[in-house]
C-alpha positions as CSV (number, residue, x, y, z in Angstrom):
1,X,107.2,157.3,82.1
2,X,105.5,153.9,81.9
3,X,106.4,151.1,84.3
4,X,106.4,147.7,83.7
5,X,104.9,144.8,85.0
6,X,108.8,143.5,86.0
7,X,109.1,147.3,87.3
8,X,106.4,146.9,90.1
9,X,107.7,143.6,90.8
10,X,111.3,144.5,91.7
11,X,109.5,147.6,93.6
12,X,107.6,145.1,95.9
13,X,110.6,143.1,96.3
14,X,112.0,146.0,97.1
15,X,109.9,147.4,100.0
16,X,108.8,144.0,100.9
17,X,105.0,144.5,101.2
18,X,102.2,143.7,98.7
19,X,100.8,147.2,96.9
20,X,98.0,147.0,99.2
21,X,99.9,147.2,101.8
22,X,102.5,149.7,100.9
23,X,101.9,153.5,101.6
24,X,104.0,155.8,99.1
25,X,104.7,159.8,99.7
26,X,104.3,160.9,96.0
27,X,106.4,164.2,95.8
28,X,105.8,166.6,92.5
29,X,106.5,169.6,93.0
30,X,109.7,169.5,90.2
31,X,106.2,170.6,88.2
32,X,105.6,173.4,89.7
33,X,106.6,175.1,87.1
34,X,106.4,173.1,84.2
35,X,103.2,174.7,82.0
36,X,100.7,171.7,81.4
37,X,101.9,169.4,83.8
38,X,98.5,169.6,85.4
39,X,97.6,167.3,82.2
40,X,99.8,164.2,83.0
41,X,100.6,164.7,86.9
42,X,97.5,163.2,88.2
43,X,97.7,160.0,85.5
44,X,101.1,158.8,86.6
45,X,99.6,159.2,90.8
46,X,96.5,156.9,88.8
47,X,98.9,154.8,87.6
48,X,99.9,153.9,90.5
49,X,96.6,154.0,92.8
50,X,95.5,151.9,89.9
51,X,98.0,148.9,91.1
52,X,96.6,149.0,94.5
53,X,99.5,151.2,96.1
54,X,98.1,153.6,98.7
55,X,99.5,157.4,97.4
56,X,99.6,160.1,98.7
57,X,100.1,163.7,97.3
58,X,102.5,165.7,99.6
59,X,103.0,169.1,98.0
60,X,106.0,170.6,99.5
61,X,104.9,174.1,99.0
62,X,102.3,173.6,102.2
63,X,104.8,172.4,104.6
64,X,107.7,175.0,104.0
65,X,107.2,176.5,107.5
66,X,106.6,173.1,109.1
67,X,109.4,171.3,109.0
68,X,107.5,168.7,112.0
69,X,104.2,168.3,109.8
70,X,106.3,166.8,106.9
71,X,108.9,164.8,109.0
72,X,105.0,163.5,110.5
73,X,103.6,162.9,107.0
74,X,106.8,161.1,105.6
75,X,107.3,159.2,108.6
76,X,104.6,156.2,107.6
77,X,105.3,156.6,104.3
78,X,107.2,153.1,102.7
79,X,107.9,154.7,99.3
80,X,109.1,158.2,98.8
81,X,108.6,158.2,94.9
82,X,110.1,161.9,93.2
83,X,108.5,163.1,89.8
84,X,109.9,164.2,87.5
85,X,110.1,168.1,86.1
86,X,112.6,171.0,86.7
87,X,116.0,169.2,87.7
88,X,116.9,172.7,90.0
89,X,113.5,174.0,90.9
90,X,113.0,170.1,93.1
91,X,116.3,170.5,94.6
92,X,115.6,173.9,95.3
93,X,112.2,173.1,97.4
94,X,113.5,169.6,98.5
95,X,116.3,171.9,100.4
96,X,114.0,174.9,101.3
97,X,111.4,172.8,102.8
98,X,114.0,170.4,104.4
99,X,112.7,167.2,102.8
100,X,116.1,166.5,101.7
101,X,117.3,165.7,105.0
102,X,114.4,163.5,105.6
103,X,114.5,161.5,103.1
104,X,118.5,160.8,103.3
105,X,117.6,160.0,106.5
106,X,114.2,158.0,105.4
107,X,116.3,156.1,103.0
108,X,119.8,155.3,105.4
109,X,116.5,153.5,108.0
110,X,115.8,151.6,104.8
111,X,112.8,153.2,103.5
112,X,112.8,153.0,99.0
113,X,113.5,156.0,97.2
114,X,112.0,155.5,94.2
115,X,112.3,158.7,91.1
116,X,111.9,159.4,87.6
117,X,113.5,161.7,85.2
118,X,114.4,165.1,87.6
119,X,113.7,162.6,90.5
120,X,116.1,160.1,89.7
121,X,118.7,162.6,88.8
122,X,117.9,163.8,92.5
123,X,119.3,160.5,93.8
124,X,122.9,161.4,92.7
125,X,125.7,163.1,93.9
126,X,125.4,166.2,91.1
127,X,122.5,168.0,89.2
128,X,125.3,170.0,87.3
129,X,125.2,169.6,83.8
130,X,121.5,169.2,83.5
131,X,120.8,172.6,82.2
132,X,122.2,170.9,79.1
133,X,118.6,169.3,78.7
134,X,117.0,172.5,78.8
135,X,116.5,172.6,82.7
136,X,117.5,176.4,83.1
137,X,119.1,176.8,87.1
138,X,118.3,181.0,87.0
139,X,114.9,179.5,87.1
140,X,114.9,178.1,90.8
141,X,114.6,180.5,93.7
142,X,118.1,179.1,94.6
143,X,120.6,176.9,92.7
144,X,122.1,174.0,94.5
145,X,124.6,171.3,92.5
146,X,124.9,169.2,95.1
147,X,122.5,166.3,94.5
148,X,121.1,164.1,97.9
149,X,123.6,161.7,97.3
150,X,122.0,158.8,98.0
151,X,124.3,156.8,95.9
152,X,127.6,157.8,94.3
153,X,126.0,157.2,90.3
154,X,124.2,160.5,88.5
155,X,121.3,158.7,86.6
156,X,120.9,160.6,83.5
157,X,117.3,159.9,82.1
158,X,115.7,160.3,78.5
159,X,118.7,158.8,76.2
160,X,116.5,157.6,73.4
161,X,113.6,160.3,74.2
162,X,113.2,162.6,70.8
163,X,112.8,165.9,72.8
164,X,116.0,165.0,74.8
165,X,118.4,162.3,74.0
166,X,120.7,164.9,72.5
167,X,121.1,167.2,75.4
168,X,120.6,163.7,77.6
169,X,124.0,162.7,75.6
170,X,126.1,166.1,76.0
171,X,125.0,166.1,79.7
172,X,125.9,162.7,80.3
173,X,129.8,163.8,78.5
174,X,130.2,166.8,80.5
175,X,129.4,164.5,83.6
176,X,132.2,162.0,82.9
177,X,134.6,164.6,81.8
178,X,134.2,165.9,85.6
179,X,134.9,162.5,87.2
180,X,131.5,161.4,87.8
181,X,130.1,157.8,87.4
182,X,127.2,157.8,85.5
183,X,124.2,155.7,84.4
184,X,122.4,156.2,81.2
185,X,118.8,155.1,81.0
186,X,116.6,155.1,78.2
187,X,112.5,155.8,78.4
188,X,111.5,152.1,79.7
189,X,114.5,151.4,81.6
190,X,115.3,151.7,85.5
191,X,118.0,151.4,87.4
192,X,117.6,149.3,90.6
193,X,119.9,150.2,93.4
194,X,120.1,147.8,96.6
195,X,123.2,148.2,98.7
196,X,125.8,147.6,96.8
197,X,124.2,146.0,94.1
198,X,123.5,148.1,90.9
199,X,121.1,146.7,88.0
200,X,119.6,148.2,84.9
201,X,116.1,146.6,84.0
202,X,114.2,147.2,80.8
């Protein structure tokens, strides 16, 4: 994942706050279980930091018995940004540690939902399908379809990405044939969601 310098514009536009000014909850646990992730994690959080954003690391796993802590630390958060990882493992723990709720909730007050890759699938209506780009569901704790349904599109990442663009592609078919609406984005691309308005930036 690398952002853009017309990327972090449309972000600020979209919170409405310089970076300095803008606090973002940076959930990734959909690596819990991905084996190296330890190596590139922290670079995208440094990516960020490195703009001037104010991020925070709130590991899901520490608040699965508090529901109130969590609901406390998202609460003054302006950005909830979701990383990327295992597609059914995040919406395993988002559900399990009831940060799902929050954050429909978070985003319906008008608070951005920002994700990438198993984040931005996370956005969607449906993970279903995704196991078609290697994310196996029997590797969850619990498998759950149901996406947070933030907006009605399934955003299916990685279509020019070597190690997935042709599981990205039979994913995005099987989608379609089951009467979703989809959104194919390729490695440098975003989709910016704002109401009703829908755009795809490069």
């Amino acid at each position: 994942m690398q952002l853009t310098s017309r990327h972090y514009q449309l972000l600020d536009e979209l919170v409405g706050k310089r970076p300095g000014d803008t606090r973002f909850a940076c959930i990734e646990n959909a690596a819990d279980i991905i084996e190296g992730s330890e190596n590139w994690l922290p670079g995208i959080r440094q990516s960020l930091a490195e703009k001037g954003y104010k991020v925070e690391a709130v590991d899901l796993r520490k608040f699965m018995d508090d529901k109130k802590a969590l609901a406390e630390k998202l609460e003054n958060k302006d950005v909830i940004w979701v990383c990327g990882g295992h597609t059914y493992y995040l919406r395993w723990i988002l559900k399990a540690s009831g940060a799902d709720a929050l954050i429909k909730d978070h985003v319906a007050a008008g608070k951005v939902y920002a994700g990438w890759s198993a984040g931005a699938i996370m956005a969607g209506p449906s993970t279903r399908y995704f196991d078609l780009m290697g994310d196996d569901p029997e590797e969850a704790p619990g498998i759950i379809y149901e996406g947070l349904d933030l907006t009605g599109t399934v955003i299916v990442p990685h279509m020019d990405n070597a190690d997935f663009a042709e599981g990205a592609k039979k994913a995005n078919e099987a989608l379609v044939k089951a009467g979703f609406k989809t959104v194919m984005l390729k490695d440098d691309q975003a989709c910016i969601i704002d109401g009703n308005e829908q755009r795809i930036i490069g």
